[in-house]
C-alpha positions in Angstrom: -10.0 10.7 -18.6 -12.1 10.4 -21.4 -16.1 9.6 -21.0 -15.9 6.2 -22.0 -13.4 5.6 -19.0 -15.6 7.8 -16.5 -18.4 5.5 -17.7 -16.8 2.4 -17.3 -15.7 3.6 -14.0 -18.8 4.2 -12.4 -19.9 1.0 -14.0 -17.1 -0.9 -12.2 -17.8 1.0 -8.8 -21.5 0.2 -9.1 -20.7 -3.8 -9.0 -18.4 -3.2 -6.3 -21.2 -2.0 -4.0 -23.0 -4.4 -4.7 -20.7 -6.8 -4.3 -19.3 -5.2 -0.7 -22.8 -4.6 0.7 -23.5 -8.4 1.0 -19.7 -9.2 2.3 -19.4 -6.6 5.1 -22.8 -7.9 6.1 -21.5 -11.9 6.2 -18.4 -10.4 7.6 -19.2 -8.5 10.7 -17.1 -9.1 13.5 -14.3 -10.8 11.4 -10.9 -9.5 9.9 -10.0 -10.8 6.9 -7.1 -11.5 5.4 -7.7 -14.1 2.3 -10.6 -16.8 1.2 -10.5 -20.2 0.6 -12.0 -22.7 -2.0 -15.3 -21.6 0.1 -14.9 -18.4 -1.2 -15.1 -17.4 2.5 -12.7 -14.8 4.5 -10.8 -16.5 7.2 -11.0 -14.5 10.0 -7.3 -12.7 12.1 -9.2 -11.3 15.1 -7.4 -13.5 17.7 -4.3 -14.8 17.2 -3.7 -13.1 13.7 -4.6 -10.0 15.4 -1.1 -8.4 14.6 -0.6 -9.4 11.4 0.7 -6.4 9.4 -2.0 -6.1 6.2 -5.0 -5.5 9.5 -5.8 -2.2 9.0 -6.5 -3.1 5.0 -10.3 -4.6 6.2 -11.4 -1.2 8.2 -9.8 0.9 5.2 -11.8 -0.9 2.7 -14.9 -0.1 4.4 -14.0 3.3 5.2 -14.0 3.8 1.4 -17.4 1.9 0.8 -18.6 4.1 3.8 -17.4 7.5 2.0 -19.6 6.1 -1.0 -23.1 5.4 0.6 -22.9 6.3 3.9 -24.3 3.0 4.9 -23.9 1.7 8.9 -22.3 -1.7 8.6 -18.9 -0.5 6.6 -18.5 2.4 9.3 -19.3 -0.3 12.4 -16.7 -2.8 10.5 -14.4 -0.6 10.3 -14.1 1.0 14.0 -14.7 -2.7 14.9 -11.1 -3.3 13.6 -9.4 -0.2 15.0 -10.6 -1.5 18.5 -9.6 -5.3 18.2 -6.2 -3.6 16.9 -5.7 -2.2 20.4 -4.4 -5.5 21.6 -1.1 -5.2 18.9 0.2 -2.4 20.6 0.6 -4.8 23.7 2.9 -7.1 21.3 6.6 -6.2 20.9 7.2 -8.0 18.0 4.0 -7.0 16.1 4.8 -3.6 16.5 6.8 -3.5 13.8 7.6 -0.9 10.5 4.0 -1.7 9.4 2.2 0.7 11.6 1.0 2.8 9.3 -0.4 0.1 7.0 -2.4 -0.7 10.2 -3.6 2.6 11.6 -3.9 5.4 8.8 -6.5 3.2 7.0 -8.6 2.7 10.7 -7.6 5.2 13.6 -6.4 8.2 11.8 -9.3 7.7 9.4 -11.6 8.0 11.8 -9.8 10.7 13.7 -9.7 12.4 10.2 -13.5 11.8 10.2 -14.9 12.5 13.1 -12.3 14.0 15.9 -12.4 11.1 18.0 -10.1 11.4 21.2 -9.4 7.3 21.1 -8.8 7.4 17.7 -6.1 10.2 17.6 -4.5 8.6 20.5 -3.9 4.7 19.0 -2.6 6.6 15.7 -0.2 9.2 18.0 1.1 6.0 19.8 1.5 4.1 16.7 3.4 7.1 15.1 5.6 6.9 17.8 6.3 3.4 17.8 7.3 3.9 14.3 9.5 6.7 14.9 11.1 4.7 17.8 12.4 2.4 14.8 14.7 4.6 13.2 18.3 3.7 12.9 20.4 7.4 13.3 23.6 5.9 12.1 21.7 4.7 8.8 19.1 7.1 8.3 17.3 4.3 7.7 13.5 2.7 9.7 14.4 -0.8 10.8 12.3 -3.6 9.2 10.9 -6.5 11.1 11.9 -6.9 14.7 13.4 -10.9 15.9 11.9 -13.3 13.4 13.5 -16.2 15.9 15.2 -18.1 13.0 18.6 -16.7 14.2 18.7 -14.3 11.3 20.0 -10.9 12.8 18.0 -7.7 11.4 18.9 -5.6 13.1 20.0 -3.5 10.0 17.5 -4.6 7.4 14.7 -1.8 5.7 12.6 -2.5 3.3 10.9 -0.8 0.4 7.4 -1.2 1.8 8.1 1.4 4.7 7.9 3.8 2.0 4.1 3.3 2.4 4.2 3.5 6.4 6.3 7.5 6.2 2.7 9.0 6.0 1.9 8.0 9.0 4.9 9.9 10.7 4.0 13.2 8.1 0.1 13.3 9.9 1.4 13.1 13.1 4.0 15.5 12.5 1.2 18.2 11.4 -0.9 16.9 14.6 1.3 17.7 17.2 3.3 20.6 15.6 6.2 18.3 16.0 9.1 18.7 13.5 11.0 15.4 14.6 8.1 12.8 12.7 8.8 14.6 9.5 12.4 14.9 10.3 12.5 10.9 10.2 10.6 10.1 7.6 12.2 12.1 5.3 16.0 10.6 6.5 14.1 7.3 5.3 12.9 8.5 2.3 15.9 9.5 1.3 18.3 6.4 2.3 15.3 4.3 0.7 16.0 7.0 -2.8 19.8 6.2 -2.4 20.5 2.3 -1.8 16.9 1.3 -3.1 16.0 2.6 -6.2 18.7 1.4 -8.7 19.4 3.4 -12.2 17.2 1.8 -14.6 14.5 2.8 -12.2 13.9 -1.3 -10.9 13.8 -1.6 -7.1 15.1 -3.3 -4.5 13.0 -5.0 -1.4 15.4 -5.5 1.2 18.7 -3.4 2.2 20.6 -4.5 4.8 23.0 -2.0 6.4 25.6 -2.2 9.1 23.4 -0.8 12.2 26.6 0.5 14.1 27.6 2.5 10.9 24.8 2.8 8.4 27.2 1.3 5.8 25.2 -0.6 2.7 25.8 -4.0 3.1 23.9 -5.9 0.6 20.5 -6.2 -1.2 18.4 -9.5 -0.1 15.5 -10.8 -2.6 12.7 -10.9 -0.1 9.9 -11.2 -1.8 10.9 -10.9 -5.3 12.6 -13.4 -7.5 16.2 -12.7 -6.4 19.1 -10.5 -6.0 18.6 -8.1 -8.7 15.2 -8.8 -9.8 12.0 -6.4 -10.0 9.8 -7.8 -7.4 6.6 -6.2 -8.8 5.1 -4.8 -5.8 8.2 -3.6 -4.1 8.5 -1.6 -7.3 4.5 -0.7 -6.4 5.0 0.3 -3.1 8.0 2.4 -4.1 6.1 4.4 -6.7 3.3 5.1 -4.7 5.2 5.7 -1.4 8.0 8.4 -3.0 4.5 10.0 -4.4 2.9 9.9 -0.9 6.4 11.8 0.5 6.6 14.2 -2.3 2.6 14.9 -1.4 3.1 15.7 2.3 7.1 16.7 2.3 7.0 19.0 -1.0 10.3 18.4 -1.9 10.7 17.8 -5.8 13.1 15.2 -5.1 11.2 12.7 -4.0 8.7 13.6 -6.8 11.3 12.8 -9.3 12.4 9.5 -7.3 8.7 8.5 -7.8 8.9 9.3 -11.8 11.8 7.2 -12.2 9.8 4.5 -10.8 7.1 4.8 -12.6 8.8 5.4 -16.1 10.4 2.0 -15.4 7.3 0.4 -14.3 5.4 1.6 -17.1 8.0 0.5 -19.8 7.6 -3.4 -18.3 3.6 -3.5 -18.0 2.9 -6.3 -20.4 0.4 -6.0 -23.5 -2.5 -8.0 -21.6 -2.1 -5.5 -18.5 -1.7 -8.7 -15.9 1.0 -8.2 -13.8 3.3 -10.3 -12.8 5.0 -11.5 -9.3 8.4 -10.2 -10.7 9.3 -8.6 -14.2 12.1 -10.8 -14.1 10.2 -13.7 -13.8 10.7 -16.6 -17.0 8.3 -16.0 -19.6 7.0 -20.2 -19.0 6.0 -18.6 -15.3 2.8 -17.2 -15.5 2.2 -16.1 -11.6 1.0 -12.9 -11.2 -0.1 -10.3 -8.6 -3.5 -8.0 -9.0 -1.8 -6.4 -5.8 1.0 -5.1 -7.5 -1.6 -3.7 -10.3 -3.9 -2.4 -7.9 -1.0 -0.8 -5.9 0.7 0.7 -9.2 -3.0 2.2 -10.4 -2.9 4.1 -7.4 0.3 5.2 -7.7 0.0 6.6 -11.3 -3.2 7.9 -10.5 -2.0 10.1 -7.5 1.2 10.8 -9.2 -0.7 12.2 -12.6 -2.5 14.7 -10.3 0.9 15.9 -8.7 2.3 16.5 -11.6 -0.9 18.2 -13.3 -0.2 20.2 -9.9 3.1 21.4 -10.9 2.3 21.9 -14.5 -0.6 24.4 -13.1 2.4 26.3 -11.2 4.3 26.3 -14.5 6.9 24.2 -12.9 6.7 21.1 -15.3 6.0 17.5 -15.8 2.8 17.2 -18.0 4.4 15.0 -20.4 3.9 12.4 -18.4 0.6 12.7 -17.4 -1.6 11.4 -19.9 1.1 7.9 -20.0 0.9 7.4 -16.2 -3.2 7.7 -16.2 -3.3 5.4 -19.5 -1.4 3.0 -18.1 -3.3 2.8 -14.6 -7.0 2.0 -16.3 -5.0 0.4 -18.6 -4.0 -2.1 -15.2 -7.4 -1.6 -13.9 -9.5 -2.9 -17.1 -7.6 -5.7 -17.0 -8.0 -6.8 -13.2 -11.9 -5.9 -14.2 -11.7 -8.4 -17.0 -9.7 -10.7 -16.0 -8.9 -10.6 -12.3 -12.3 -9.9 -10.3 -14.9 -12.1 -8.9 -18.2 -10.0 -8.8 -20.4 -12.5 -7.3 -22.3 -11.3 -4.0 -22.1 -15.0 -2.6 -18.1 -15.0 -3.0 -15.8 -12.8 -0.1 -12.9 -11.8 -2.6 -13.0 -9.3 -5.2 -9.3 -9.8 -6.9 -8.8 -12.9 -7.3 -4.9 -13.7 -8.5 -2.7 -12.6 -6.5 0.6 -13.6 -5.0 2.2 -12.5 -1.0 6.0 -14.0 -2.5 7.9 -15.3 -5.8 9.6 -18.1 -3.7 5.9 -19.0 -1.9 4.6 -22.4 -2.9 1.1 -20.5 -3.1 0.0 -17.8 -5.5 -3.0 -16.8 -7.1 -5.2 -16.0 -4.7 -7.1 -13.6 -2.9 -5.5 -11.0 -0.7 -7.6 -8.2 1.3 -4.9 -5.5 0.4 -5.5 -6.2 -3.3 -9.4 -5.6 -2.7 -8.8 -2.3 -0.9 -6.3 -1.0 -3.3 -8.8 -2.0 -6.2 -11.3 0.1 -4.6 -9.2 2.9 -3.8 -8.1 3.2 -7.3 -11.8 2.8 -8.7 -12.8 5.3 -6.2 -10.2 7.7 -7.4 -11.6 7.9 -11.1 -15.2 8.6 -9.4 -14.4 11.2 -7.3 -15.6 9.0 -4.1 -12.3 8.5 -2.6 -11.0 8.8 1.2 -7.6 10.0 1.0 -6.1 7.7 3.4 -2.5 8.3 2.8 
């Protein structure tokens, strides 16, 4: 990174602190998951308590903690692990999204400070997850009974690929080979009968569960069968990065540069990304998540491979493309996708939860932490979550 990006970088970060300062002080004692016209946070502590993208608030300001050191984003955030307790009491909310939920709050702060409580709701959420895994598919089961008479039972989705790290730390906690053991079965089903060959990705397989057959792709969240839903293809180039990172095994490392080398080649000269690549060029939806997601990605996976270069094994061609394009998306959320103003909750401001939704455009707390995290990782004030 050159020093016109470092200082542009720090520039960003400084805004966002002052920015954050003011909203975790209006927002103690909430969760949030997205703002309205007010520009306010709504508030899941309650009955939104186990909605999956929870953990995204105390992560947030675990990483604007890391920064300053300041009291209210550390009180925020262990005010979320402990309203969080009250999901593992829900059957249905403990679903394929634990990590999402408790590496960014309890295993942070177990990471942190060594907390008893804290290692304990990450151990039992590790073992929920775990619990989930389909031996006859290799394969973590999705969503538990949606109660629309849809059977499940033998759907995954790409987004797990983000939750696997969960089972890697608790695997090195407890010395136990069996978390590992599982998540790398699912990373490597998700590398078979997700990733297709031009590098796109797929955001729901469904799989016979008494067999583990392949069944057939659904469109979730994406535009369709067959599309490139944008952050599916996010979540699986950061998540085979996160598994190459904790498992070591190249594999999953070159699964992740696939991905990326196909994300890369469909990033659009104005940087905005949109809900799906597929999407008509008269739809102009897009999803900051999806950016913020990917910057990470690239970032993460430039410094893996600048690893393996080091150790003469490779790789350093693509290096300087993935970190390009990664402030390439961040310049442009900066420009074009961020609301700066101390008075107003959100930071990204267009963003998108589904292709099919009648909604997009707006504000979404995962978008905000992953902007941060990625910001955070060209300043050198980053807490590795993951």
């Amino acid at each position: 990174m050159g020093e016109l990006e470092r200082e542009w970088a720090s520039e960003v970060a400084q805004k966002i602190m002052k920015k954050e300062r003011a909203v975790a002080r209006r927002n103690v004692g909430r969760i949030p998951y997205t703002a309205g016209a007010d520009h306010r946070f709504n508030d899941q502590v309650g009955g939104g308590i186990g909605w999956w993208t929870n953990g995204f608030w105390g992560g947030m300001e675990w990483q604007l903690w890391n920064a300053c050191h300041e009291d209210v984003f550390r009180e925020n955030a262990i005010f979320t692990e402990e309203q969080m307790d009250a999901v593992f009491m829900d059957y249905n909310a403990m679903d394929h999204d634990s990590g999402f939920r408790w590496l960014p709050t309890a295993v942070a702060n177990f990471r942190l400070f060594g907390g008893r409580k804290s290692r304990n709701r990450g151990l039992l959420a590790a073992a929920n997850l775990a619990g989930r895994f389909n031996g006859n598919g290799n394969f973590i089961r999705a969503w538990n009974d949606w109660g629309d008479g849809r059977d499940t039972t033998g759907w995954a989705i790409i987004d797990c690929m983000m939750n696997l790290p969960l089972l890697y730390w608790a695997s090195k906690e407890l010395g136990d080979p069996r978390f590992r053991r599982i998540a790398m079965a699912h990373a490597d089903t998700a590398a078979k009968s997700f990733i297709r060959e031009d590098g796109s990705v797929r955001h729901i397989v469904e799989f016979n569960p008494e067999t583990g057959e392949y069944l057939r792709e659904h469109g979730g969240q994406g535009m369709g069968e067959g599309s490139s839903w944008t952050r599916g293809q996010s979540w699986a180039l950061y998540g085979f990065t996160l598994s190459f990172h904790h498992a070591r095994e190249k594999r999953y490392l070159d699964v992740a540069c696939k991905v990326a080398d196909a994300f890369v080649k469909s990033v659009p000269k104005s940087g905005l990304i949109p809900v799906d690549f597929d999407q008509p060029d008269e739809v102009k939806w897009q999803d900051g998540t999806a950016a913020a997601i990917a910057a990470c990605g690239l970032l993460t996976l430039a410094d893996e491979l600048e690893g393996m270069a080091a150790e003469k094994q490779g790789g350093e061609e693509r290096i300087p493309s993935y970190r390009q394009t990664a402030i390439k998306l961040l310049r442009a959320l900066d420009e074009k996708n961020c609301d700066y103003d101390p008075e107003h909750d959100e930071l990204l401001t267009k963003c998108s939860a589904a292709y099919h939704d009648g909604k997009h455009d707006f504000p979404i707390i995962y978008g905000d932490y992953y902007f941060i995290e990625a910001i955070w990782k060209l300043t050198g004030q980053e807490l590795f979550l993951w």
